[in-house]
Structure formats: structure tokens, C-alpha cells
Jmol script that loads the backbone (N, CA, C; Angstrom):
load data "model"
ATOM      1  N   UNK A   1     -45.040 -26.457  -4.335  1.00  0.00           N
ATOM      2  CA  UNK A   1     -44.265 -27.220  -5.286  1.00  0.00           C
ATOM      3  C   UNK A   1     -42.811 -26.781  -5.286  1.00  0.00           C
ATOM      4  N   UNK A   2     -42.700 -25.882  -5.443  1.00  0.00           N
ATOM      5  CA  UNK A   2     -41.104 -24.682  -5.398  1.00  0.00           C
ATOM      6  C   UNK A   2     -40.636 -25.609  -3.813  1.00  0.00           C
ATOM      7  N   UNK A   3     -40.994 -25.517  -2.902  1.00  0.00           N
ATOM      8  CA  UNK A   3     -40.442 -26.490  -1.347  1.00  0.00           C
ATOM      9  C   UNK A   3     -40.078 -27.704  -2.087  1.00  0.00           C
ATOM     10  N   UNK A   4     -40.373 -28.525  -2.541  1.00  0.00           N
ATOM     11  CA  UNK A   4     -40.757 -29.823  -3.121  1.00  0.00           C
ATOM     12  C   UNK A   4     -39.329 -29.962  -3.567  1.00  0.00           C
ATOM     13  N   UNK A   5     -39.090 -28.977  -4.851  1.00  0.00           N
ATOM     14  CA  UNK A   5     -38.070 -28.743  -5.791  1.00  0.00           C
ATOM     15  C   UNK A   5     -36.665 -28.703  -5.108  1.00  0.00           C
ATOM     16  N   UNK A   6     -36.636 -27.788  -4.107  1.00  0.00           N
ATOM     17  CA  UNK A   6     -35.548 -27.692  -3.346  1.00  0.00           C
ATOM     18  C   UNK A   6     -34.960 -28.243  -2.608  1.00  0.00           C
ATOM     19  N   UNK A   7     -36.127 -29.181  -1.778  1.00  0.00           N
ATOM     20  CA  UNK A   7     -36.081 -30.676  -0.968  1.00  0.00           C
ATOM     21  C   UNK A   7     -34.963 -31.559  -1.996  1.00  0.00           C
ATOM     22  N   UNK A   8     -35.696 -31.359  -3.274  1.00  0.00           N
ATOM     23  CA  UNK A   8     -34.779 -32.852  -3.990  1.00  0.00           C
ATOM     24  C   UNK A   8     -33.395 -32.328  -4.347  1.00  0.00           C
ATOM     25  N   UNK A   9     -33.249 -31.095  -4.682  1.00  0.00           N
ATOM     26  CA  UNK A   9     -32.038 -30.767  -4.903  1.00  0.00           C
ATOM     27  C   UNK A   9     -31.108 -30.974  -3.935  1.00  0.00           C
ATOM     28  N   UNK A  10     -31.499 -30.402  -2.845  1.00  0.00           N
ATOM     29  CA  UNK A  10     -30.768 -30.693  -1.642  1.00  0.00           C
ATOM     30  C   UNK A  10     -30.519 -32.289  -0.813  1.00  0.00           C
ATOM     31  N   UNK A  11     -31.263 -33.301  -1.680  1.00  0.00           N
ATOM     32  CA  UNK A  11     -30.904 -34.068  -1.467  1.00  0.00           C
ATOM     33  C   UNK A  11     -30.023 -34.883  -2.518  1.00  0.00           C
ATOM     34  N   UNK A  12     -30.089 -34.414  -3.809  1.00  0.00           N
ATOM     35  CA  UNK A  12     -29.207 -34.788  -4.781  1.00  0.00           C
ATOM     36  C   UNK A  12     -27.841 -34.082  -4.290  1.00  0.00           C
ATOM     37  N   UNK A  13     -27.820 -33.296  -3.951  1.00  0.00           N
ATOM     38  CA  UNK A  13     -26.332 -32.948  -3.846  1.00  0.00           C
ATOM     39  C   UNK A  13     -26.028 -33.248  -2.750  1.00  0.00           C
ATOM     40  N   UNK A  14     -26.618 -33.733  -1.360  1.00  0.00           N
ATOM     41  CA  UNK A  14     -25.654 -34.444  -0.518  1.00  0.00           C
ATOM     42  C   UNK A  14     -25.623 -35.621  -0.877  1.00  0.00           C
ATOM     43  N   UNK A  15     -26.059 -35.982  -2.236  1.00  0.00           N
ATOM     44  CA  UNK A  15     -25.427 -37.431  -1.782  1.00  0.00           C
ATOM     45  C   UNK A  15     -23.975 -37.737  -2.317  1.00  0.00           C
ATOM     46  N   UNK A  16     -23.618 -38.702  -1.459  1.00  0.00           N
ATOM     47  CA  UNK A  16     -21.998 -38.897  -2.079  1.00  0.00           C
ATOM     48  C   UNK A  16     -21.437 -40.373  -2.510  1.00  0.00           C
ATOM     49  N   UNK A  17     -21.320 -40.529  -3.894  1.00  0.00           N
ATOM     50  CA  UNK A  17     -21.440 -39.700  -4.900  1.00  0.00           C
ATOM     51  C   UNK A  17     -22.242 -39.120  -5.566  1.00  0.00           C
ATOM     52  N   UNK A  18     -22.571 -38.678  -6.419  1.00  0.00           N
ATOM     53  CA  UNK A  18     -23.834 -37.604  -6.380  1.00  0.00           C
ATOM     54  C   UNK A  18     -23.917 -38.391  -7.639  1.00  0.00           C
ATOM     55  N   UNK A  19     -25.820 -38.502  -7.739  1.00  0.00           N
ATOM     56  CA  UNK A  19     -26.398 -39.374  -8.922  1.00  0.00           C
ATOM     57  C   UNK A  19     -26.941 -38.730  -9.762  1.00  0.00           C
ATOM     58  N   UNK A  20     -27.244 -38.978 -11.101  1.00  0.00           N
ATOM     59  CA  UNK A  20     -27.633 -38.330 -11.770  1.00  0.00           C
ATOM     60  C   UNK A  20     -27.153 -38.330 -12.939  1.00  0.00           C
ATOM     61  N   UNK A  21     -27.493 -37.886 -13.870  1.00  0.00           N
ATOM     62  CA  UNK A  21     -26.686 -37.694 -15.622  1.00  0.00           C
ATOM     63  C   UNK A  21     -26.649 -35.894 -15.878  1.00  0.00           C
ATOM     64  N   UNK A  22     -26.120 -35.868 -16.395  1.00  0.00           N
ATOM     65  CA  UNK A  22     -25.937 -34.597 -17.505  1.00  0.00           C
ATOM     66  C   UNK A  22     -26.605 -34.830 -18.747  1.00  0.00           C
ATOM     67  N   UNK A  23     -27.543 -33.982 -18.976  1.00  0.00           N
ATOM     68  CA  UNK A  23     -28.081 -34.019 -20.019  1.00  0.00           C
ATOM     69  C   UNK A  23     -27.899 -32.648 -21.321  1.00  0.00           C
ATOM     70  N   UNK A  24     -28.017 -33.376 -22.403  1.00  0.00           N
ATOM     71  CA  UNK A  24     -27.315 -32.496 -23.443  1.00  0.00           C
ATOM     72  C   UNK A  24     -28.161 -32.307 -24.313  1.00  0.00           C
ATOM     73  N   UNK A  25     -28.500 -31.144 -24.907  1.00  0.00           N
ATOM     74  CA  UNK A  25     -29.847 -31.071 -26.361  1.00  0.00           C
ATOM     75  C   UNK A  25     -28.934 -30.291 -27.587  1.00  0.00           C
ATOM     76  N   UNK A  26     -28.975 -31.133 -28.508  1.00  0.00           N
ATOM     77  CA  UNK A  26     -28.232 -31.223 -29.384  1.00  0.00           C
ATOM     78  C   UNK A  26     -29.223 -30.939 -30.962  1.00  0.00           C
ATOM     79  N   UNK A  27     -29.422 -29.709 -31.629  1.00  0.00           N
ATOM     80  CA  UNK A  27     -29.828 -29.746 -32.528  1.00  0.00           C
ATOM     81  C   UNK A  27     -29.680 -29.802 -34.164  1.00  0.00           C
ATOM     82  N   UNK A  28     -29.491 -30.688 -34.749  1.00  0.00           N
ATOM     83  CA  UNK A  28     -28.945 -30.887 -35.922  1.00  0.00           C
ATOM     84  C   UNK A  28     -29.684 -30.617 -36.944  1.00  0.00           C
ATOM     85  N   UNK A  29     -29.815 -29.397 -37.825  1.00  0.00           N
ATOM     86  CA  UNK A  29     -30.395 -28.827 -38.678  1.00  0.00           C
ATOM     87  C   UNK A  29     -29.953 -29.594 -39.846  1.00  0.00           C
ATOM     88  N   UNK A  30     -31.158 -28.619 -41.241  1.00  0.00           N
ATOM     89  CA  UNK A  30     -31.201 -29.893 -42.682  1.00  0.00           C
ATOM     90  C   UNK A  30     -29.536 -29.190 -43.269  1.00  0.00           C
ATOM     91  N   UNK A  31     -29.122 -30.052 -43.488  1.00  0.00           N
ATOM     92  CA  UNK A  31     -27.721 -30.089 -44.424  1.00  0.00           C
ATOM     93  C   UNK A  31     -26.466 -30.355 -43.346  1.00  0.00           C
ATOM     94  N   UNK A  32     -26.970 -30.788 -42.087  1.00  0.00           N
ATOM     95  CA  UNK A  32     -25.984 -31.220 -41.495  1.00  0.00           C
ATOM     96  C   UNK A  32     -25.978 -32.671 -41.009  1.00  0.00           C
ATOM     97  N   UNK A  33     -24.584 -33.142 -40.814  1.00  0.00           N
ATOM     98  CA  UNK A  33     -24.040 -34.865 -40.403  1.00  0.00           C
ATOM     99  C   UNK A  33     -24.668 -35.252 -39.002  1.00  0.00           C
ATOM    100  N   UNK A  34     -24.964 -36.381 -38.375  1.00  0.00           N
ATOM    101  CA  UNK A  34     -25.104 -36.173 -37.434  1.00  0.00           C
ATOM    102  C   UNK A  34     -23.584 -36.194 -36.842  1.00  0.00           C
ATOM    103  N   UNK A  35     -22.550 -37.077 -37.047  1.00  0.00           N
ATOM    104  CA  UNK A  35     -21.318 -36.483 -36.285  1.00  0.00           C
ATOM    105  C   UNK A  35     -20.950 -34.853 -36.631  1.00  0.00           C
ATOM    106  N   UNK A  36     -21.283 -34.647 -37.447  1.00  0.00           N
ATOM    107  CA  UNK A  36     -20.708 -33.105 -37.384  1.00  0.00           C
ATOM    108  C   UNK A  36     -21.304 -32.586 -36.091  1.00  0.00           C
ATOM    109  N   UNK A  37     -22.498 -32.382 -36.567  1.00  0.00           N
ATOM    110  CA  UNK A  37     -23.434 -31.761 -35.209  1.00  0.00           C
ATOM    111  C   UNK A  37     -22.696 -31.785 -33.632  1.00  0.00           C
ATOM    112  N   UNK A  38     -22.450 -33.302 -34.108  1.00  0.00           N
ATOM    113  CA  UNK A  38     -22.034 -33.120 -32.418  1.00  0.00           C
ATOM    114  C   UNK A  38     -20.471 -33.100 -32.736  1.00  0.00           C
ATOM    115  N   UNK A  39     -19.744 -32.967 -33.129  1.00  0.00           N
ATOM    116  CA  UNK A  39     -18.209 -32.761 -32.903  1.00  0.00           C
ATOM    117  C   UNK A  39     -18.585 -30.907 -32.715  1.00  0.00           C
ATOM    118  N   UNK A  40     -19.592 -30.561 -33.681  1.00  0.00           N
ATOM    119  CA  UNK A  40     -19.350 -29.124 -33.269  1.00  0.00           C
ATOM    120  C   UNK A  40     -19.894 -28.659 -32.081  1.00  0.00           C
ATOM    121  N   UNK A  41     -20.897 -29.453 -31.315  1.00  0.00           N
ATOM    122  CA  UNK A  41     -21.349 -29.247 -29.840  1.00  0.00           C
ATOM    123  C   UNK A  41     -20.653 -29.550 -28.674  1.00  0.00           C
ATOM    124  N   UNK A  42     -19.595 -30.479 -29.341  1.00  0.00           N
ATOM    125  CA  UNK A  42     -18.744 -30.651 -28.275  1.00  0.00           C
ATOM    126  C   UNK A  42     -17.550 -29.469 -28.073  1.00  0.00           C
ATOM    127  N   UNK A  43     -16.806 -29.580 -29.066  1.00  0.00           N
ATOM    128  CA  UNK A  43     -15.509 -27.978 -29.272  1.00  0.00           C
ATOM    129  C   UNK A  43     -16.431 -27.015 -28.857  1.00  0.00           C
ATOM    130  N   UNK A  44     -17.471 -26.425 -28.635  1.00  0.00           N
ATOM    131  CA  UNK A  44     -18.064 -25.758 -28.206  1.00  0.00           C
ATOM    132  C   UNK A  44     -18.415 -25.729 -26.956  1.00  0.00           C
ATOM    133  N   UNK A  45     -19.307 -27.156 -26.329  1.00  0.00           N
ATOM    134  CA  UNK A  45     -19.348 -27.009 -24.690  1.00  0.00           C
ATOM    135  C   UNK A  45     -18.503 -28.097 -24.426  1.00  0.00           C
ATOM    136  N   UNK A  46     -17.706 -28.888 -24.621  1.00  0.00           N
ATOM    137  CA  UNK A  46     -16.840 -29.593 -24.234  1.00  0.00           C
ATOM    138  C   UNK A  46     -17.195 -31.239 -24.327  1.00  0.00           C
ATOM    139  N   UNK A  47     -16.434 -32.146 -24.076  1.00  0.00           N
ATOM    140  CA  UNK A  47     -16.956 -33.697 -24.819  1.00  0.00           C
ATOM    141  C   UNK A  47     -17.829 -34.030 -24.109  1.00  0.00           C
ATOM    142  N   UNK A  48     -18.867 -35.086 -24.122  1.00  0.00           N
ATOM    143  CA  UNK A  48     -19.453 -35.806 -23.458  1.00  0.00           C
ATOM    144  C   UNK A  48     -18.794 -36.677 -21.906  1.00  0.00           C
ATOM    145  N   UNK A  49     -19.516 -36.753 -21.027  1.00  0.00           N
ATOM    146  CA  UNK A  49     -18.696 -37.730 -20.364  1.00  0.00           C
ATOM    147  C   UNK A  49     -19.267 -39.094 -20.490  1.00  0.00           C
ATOM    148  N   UNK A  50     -18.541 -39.858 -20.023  1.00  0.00           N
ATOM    149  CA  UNK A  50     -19.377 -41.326 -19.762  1.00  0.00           C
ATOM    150  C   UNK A  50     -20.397 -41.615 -19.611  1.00  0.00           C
ATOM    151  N   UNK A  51     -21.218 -40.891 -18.450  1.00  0.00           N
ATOM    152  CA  UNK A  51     -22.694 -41.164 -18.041  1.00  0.00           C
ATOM    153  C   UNK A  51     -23.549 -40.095 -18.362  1.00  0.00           C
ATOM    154  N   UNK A  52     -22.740 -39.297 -19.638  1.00  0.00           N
ATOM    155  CA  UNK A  52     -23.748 -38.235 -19.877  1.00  0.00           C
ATOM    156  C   UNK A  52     -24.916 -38.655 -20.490  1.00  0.00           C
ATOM    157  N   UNK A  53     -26.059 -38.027 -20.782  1.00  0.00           N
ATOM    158  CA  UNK A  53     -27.177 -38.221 -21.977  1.00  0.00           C
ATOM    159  C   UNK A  53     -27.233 -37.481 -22.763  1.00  0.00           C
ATOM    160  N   UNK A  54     -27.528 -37.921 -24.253  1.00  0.00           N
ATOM    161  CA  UNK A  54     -27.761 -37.037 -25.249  1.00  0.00           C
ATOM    162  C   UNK A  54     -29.098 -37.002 -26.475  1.00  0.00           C
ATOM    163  N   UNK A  55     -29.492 -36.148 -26.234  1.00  0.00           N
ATOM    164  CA  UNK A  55     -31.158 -36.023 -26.716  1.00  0.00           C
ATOM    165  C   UNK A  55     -30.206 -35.083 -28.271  1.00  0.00           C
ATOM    166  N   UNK A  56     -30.892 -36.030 -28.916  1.00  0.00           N
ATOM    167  CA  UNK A  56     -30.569 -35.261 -30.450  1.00  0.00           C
ATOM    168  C   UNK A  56     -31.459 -35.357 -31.145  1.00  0.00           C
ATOM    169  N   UNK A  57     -31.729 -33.901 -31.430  1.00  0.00           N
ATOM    170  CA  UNK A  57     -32.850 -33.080 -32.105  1.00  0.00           C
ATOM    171  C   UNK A  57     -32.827 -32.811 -33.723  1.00  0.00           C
ATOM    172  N   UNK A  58     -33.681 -33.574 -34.603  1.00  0.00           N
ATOM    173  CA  UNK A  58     -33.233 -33.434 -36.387  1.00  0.00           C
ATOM    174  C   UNK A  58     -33.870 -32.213 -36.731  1.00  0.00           C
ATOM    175  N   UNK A  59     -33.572 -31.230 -37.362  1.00  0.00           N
ATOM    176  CA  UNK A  59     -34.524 -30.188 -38.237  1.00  0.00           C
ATOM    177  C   UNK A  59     -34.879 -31.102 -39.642  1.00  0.00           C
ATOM    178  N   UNK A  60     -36.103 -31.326 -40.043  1.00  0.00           N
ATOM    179  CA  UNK A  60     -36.109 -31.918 -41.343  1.00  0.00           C
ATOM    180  C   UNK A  60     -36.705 -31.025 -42.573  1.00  0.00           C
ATOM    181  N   UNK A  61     -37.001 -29.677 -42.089  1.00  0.00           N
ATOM    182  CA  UNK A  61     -37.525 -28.639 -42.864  1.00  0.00           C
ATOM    183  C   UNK A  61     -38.506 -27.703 -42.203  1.00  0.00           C
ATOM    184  N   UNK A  62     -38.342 -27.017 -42.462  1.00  0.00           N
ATOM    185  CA  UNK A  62     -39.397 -25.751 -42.280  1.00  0.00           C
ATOM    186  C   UNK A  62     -40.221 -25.051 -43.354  1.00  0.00           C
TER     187      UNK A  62
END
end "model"
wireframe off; spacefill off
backbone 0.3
color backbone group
């Protein structure tokens, strides 16, 4: 499986342009906005791009 893995990588990165998204996990705990959340995930790892994805995660209690 590990061969498998490396096969695809190596074929994701020759390709040109190279396909794919960026994916982002974003967790927004209880007492927070969802824009807050992410304005503060962004000043932190930097903005989204265009074709990024973003998986946003609610805490609703523990």
C-alpha cells in the first residue's frame, strides 16, 4: 500500500499544473463566531486561496 501512496504522489506532482485543493480544518469552539474562527485561522496560517477547501468543525459542548 505505502508503493501505491508514493506512485500517486509522484504523479500529482508531475503534473503541470498540479491538481488538487488545499485543505483546511478549522475548529470553532462554544462562544465563538463562525467568522471569527476563521479570521483568526487565517492571521494565523494565512488566507484561504481560491481553490482551497474548508472543513469547519463546531464544538457544541462537552
Amino acid at each position: 500500500m505505502n508503493n501505491h501512496i508514493r506512485r500517486i504522489e509522484a504523479l500529482e506532482v508531475s503534473m503541470n499544473p498540479p491538481v488538487g485543493r488545499t485543505w483546511h480544518r478549522v475548529v470553532q469552539h462554544v462562544g465563538q463566531t463562525r467568522e471569527g474562527t476563521i479570521a483568526a485561522y487565517e492571521s494565523e496560517h494565512g488566507a484561504f486561496g481560491a481553490n482551497d477547501a474548508v472543513v469547519l468543525r463546531r464544538i457544541v459542548g462537552m
